[in-house]
mmCIF file as Biopython writes it, N, C-alpha, C and O atoms, coordinates in Angstrom:
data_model
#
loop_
_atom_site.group_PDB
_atom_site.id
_atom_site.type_symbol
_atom_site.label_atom_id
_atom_site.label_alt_id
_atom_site.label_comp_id
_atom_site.label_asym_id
_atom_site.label_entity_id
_atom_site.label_seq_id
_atom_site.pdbx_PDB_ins_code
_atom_site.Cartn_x
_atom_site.Cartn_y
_atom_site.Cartn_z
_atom_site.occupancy
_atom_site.B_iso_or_equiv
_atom_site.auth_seq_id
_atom_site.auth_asym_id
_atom_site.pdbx_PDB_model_num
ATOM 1   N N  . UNK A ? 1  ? 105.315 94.859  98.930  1.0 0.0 1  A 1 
ATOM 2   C CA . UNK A ? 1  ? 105.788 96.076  98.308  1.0 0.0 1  A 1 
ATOM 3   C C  . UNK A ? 1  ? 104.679 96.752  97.512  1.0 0.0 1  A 1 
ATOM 4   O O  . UNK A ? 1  ? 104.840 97.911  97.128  1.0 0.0 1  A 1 
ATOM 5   N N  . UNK A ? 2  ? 103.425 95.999  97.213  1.0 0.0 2  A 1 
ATOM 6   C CA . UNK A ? 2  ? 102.953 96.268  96.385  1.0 0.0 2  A 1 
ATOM 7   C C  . UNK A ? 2  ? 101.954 97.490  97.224  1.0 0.0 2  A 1 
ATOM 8   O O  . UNK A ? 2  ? 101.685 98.619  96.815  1.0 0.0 2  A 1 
ATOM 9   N N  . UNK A ? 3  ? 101.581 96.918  98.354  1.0 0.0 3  A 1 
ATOM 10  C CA . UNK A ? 3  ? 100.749 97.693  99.366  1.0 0.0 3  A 1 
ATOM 11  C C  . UNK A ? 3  ? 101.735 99.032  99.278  1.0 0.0 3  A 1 
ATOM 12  O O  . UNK A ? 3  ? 101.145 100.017 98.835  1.0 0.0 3  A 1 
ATOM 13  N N  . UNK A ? 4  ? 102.739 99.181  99.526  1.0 0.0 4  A 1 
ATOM 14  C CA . UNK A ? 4  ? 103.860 100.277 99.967  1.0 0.0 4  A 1 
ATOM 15  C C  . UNK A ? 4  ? 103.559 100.926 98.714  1.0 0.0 4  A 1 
ATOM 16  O O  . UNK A ? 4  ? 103.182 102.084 98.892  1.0 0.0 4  A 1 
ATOM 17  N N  . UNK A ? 5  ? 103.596 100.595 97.602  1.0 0.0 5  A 1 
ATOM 18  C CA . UNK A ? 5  ? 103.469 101.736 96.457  1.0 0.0 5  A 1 
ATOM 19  C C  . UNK A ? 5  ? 102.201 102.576 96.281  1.0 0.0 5  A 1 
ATOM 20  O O  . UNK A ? 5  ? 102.072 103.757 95.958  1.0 0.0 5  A 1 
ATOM 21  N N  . UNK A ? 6  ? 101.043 101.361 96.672  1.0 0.0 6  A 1 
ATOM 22  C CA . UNK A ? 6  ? 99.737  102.024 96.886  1.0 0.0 6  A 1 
ATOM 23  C C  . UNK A ? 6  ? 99.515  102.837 97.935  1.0 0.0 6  A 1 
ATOM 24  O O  . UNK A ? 6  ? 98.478  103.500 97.921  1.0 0.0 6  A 1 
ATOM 25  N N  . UNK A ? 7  ? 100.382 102.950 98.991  1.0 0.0 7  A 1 
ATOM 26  C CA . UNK A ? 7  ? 100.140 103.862 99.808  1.0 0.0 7  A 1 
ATOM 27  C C  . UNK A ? 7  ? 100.648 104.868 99.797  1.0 0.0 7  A 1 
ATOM 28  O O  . UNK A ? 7  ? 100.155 105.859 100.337 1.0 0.0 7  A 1 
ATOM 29  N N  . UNK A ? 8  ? 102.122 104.860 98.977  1.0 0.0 8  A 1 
ATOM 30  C CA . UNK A ? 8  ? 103.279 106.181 98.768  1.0 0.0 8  A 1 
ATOM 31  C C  . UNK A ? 8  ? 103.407 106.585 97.212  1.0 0.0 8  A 1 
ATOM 32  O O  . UNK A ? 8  ? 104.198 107.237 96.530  1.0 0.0 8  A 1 
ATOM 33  N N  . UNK A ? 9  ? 102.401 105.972 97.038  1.0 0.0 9  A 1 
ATOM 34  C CA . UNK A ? 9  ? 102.414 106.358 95.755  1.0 0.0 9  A 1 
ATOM 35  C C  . UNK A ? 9  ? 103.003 105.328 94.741  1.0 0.0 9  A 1 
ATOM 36  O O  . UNK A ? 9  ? 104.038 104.668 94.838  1.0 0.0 9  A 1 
ATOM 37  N N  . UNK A ? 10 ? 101.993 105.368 93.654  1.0 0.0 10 A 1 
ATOM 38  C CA . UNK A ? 10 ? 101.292 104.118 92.604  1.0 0.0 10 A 1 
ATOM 39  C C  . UNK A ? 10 ? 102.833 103.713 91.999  1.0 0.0 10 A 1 
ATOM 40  O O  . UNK A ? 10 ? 103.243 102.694 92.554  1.0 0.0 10 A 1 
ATOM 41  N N  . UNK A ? 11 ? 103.623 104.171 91.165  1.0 0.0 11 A 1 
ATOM 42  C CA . UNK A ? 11 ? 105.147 104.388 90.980  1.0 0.0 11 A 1 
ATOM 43  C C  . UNK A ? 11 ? 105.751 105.255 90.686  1.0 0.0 11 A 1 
ATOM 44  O O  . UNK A ? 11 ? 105.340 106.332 90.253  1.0 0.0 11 A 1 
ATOM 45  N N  . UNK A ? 12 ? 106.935 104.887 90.895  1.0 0.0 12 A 1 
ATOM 46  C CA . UNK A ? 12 ? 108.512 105.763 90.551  1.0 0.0 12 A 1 
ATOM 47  C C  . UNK A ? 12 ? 107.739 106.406 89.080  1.0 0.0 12 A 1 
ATOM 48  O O  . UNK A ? 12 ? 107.653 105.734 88.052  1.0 0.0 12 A 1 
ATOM 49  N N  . UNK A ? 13 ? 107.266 107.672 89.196  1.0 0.0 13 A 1 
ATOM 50  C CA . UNK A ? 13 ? 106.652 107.993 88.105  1.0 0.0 13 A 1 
ATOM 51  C C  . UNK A ? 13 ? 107.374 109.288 87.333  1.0 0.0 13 A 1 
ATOM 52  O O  . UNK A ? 13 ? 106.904 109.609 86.241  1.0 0.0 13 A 1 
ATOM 53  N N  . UNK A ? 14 ? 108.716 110.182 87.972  1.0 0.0 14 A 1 
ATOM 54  C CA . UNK A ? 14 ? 109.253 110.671 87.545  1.0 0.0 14 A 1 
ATOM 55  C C  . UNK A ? 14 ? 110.270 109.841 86.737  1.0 0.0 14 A 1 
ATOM 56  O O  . UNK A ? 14 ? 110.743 108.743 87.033  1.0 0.0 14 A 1 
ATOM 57  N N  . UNK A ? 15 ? 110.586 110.884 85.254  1.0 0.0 15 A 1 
ATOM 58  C CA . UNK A ? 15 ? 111.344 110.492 84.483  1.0 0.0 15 A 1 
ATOM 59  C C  . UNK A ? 15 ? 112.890 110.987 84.666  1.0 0.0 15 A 1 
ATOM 60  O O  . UNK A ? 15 ? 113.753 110.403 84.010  1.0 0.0 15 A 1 
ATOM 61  N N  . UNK A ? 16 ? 113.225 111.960 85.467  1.0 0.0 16 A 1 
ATOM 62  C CA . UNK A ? 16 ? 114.585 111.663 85.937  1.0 0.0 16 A 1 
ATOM 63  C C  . UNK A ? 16 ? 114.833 110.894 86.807  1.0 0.0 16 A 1 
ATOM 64  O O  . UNK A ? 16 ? 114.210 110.586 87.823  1.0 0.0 16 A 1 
ATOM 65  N N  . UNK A ? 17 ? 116.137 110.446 86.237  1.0 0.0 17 A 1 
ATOM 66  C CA . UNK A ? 17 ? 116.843 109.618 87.426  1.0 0.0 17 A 1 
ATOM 67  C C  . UNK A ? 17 ? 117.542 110.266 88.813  1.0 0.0 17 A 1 
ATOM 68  O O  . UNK A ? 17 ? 117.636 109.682 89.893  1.0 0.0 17 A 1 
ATOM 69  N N  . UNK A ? 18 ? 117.941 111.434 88.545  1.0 0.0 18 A 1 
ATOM 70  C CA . UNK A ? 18 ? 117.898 111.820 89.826  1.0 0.0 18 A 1 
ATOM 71  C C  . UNK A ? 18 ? 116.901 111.927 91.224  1.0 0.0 18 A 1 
ATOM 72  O O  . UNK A ? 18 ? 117.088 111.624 92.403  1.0 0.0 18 A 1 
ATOM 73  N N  . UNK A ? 19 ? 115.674 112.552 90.425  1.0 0.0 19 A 1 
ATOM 74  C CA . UNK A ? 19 ? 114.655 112.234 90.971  1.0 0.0 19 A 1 
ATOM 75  C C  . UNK A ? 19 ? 114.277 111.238 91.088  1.0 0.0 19 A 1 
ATOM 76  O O  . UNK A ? 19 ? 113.656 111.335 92.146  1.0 0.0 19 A 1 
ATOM 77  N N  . UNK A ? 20 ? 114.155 110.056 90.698  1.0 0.0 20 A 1 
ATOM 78  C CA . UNK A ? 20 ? 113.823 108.679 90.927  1.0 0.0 20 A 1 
ATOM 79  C C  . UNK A ? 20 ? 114.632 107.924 92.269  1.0 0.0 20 A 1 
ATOM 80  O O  . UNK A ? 20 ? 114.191 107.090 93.059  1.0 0.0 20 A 1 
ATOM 81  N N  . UNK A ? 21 ? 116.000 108.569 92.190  1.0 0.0 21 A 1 
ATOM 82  C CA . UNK A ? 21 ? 116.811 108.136 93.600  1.0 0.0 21 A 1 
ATOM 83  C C  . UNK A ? 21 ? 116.180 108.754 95.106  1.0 0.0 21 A 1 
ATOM 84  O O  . UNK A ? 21 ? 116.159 108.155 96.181  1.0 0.0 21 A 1 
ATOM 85  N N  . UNK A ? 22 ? 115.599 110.366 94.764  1.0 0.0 22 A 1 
ATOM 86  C CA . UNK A ? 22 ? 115.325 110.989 95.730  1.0 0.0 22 A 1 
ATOM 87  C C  . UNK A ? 22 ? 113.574 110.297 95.817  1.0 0.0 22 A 1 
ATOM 88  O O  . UNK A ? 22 ? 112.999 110.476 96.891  1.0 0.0 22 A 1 
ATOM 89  N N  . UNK A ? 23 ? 112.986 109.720 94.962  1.0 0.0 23 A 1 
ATOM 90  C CA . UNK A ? 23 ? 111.959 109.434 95.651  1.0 0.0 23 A 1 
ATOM 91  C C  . UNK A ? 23 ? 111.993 108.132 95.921  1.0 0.0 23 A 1 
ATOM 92  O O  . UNK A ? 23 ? 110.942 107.847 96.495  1.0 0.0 23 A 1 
ATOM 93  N N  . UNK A ? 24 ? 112.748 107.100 95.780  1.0 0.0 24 A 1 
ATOM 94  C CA . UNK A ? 24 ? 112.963 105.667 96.421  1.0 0.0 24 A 1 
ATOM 95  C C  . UNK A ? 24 ? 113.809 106.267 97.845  1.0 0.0 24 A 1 
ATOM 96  O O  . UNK A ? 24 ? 113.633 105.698 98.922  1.0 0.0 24 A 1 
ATOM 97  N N  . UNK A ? 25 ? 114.646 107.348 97.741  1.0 0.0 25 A 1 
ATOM 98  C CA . UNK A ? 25 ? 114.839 107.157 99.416  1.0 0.0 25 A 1 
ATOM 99  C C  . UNK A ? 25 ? 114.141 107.822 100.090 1.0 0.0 25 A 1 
ATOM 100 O O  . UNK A ? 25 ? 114.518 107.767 101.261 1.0 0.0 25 A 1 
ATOM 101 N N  . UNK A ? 26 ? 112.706 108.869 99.852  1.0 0.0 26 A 1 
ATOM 102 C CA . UNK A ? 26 ? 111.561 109.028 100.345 1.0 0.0 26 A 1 
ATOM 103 C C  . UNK A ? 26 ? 111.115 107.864 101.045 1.0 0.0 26 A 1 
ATOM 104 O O  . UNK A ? 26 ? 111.070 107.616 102.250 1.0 0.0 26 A 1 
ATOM 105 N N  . UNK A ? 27 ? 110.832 107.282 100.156 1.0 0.0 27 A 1 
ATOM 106 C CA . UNK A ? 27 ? 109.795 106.072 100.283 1.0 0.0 27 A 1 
ATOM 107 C C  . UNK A ? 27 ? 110.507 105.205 101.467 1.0 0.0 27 A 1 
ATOM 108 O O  . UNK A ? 27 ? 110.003 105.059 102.580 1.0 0.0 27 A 1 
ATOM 109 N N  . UNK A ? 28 ? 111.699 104.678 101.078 1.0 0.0 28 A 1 
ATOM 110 C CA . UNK A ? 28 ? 112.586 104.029 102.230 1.0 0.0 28 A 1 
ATOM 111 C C  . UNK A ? 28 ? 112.795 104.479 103.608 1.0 0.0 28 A 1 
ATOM 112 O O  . UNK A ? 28 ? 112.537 103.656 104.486 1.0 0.0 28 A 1 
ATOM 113 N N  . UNK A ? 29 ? 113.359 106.028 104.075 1.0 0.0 29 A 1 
ATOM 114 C CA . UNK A ? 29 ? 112.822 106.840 104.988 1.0 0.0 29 A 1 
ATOM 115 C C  . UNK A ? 29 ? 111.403 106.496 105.624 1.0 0.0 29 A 1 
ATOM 116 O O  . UNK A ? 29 ? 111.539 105.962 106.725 1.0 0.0 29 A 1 
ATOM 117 N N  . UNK A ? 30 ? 110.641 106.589 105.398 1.0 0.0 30 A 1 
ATOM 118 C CA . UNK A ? 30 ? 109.040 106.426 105.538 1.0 0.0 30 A 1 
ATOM 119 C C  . UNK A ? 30 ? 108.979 104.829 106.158 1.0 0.0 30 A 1 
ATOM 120 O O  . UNK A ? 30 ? 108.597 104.864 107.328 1.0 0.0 30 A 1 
ATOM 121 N N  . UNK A ? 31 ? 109.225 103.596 105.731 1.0 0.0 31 A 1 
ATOM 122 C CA . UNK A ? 31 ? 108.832 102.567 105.935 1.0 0.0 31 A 1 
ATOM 123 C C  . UNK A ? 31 ? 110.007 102.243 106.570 1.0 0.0 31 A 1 
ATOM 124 O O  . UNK A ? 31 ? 109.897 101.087 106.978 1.0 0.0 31 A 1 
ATOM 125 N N  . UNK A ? 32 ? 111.412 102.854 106.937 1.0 0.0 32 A 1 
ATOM 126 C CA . UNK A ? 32 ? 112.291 102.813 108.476 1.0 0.0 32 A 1 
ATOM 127 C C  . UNK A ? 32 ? 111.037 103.101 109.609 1.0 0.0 32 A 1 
ATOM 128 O O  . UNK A ? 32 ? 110.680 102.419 110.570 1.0 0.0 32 A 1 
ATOM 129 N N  . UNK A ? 33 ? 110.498 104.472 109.054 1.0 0.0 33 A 1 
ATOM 130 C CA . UNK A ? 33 ? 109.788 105.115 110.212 1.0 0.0 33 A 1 
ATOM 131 C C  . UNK A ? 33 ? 108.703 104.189 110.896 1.0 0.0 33 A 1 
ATOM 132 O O  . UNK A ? 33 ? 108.652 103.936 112.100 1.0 0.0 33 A 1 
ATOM 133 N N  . UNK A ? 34 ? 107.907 103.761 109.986 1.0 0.0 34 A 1 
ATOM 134 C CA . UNK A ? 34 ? 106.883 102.761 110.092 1.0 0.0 34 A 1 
ATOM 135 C C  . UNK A ? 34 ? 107.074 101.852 110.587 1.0 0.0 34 A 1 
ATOM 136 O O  . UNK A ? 34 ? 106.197 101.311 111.261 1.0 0.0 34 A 1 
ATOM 137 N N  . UNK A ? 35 ? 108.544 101.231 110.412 1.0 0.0 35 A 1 
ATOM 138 C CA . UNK A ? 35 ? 108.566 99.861  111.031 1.0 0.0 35 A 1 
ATOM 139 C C  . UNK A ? 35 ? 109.443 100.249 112.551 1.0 0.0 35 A 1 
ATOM 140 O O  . UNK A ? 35 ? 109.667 99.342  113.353 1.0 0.0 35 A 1 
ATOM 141 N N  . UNK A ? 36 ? 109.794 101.362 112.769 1.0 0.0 36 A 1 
ATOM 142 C CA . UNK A ? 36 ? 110.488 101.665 113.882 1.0 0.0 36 A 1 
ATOM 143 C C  . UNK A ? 36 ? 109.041 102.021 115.304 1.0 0.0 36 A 1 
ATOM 144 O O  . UNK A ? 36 ? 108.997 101.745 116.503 1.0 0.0 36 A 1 
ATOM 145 N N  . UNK A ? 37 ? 108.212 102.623 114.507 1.0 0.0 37 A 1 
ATOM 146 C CA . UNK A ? 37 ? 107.001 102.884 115.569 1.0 0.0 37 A 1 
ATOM 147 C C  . UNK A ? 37 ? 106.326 101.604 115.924 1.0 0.0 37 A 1 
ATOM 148 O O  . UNK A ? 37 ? 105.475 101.393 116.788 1.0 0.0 37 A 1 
ATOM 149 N N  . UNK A ? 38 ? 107.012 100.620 114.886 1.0 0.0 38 A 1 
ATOM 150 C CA . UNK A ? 38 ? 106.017 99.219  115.276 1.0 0.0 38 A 1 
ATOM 151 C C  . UNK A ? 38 ? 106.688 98.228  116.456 1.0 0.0 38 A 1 
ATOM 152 O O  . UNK A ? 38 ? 106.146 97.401  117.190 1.0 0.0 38 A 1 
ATOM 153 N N  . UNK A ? 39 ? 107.945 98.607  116.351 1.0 0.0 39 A 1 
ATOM 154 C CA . UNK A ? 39 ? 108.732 97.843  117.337 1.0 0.0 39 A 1 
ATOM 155 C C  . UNK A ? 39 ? 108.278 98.420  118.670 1.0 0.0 39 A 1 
ATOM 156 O O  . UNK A ? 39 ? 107.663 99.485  118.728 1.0 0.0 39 A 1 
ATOM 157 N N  . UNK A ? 40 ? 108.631 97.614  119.863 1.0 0.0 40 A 1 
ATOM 158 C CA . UNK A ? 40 ? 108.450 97.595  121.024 1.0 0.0 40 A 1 
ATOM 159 C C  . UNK A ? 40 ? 109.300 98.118  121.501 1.0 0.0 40 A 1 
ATOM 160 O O  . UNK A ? 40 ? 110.373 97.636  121.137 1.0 0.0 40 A 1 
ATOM 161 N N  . UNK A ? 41 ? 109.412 99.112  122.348 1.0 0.0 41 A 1 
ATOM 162 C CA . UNK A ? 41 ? 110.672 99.566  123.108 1.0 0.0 41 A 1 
ATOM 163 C C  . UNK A ? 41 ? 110.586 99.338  124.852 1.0 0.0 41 A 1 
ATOM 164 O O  . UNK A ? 41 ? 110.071 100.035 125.727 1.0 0.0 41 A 1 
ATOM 165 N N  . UNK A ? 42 ? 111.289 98.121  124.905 1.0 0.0 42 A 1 
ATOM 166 C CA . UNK A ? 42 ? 111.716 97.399  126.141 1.0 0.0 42 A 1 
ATOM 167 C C  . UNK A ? 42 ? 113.626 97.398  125.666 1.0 0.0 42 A 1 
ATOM 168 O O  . UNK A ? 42 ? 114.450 96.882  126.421 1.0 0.0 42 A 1 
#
C-alpha cells in the first residue's frame, strides 16, 4: 500500500471528509484498473 500512495499520491491529504471518501475511491478505481490490465484474458 505503501508503493500505491507513492504513486497516487503521498496521502489522504485533504481535510474534508467528503473529499477524503472521493479520493480513496479515486485511488481504489485506479488499482481495479491496474490489476484488471494485469490479468490474462483467456
Amino acid at each position: 500500500m505503501f508503493q500505491v500512495k507513492q504513486f497516487l499520491g503521498e496521502t489522504l491529504s485533504l481535510g474534508d471528509h467528503r473529499a477524503k471518501i472521493r479520493e480513496s475511491n479515486v485511488i481504489i478505481k485506479t488499482l481495479n484498473k491496474l490489476i484488471g490490465l494485469s490479468m490474462s484474458k483467456t
